[in-house]
N, C-alpha and C positions, 0 to 999 in steps of 0.2 A: 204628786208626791208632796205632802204637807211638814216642812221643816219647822219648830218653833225656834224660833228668831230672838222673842222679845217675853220678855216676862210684861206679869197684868200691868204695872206699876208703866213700864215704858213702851206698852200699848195703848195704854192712857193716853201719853203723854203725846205723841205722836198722833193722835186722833184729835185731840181738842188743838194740836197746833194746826193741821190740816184743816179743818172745821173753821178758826180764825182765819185761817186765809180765805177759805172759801167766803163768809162774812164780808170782810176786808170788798172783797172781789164785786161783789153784790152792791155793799153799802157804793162802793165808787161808781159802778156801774146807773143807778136809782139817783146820784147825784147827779150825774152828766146829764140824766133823760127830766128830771126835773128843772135842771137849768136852760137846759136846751125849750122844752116848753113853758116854761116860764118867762121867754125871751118874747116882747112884745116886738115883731120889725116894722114900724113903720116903712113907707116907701123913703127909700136912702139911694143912695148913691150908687156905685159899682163897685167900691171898695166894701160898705158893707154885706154887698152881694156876696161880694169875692170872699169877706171874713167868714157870714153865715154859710157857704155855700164848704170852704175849707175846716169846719166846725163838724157840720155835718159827716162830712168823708172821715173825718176824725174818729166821729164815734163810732161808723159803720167798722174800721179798724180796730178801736178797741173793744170791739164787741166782738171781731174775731178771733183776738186775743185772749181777752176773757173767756168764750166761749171754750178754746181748745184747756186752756189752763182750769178751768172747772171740769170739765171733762176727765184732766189727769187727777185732779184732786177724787174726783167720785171713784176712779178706777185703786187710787192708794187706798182709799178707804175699805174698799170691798178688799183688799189684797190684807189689809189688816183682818178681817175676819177671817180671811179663808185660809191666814198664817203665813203668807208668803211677800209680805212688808219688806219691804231691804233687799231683794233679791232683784237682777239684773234678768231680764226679761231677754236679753241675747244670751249669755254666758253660763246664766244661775248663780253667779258666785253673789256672795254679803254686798251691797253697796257701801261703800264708806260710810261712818256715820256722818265725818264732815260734809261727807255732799247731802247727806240728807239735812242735816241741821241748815243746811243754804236752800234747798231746793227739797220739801218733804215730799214733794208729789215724782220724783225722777222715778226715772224706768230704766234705766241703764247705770253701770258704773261708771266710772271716768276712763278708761281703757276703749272700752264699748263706743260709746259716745264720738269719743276722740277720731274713733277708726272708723267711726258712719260721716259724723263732718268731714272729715281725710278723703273719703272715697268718692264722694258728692263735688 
């Protein structure tokens, strides 16, 4: 069932904000993995062990992070073509637009959401 949602003007707008994030997301990502090899360790101590070794697990974490939140950003996007942008993936109802303005990439509403954290 294809509902339109959004006129061109704020299918736009939602598209290049999702796209920014996903950027955002990338450029942070390309920073950590260039500092990280750009890091010369000479033989050190146990503390820098202990620093590089907890830097390391750091990134593997936000790479998990990143990876799922690109993830939802590629899925909001194709939801903007296919007309179904905004819409709560449990319920079907409109998502807020406030939740979207915080979070473009959600898949639930705030009822939704609230009642999957609640039951967990």
């Amino acid at each position: 069932m294809k509902i339109k949602l959004l006129h061109k003007k704020e299918k736009e707008y939602w598209r290049e904000k999702l796209l920014e994030i996903r950027k955002q997301i990338l450029e942070s990502v390309k920073h950590i993995i260039e500092d990280e090899n750009s890091t010369d360790i000479e033989v050190g101590d146990e503390i820098d062990f202990a620093s590089n070794t907890f830097n390391k697990e750091l990134l593997f974490s936000l790479n998990d992070t990143d990876r799922t939140l690109l993830e939802d950003i590629e899925i909001a996007l194709n939801k903007l073509k296919s007309g179904k942008f905004g819409l709560c993936e449990q319920c079907g109802k409109k998502i807020a637009r406030t939740r979207l303005l915080a979070q473009p990439y959600a898949k639930y509403c705030i009822r939704c959401k609230t009642n999957m954290e609640n039951s967990h």
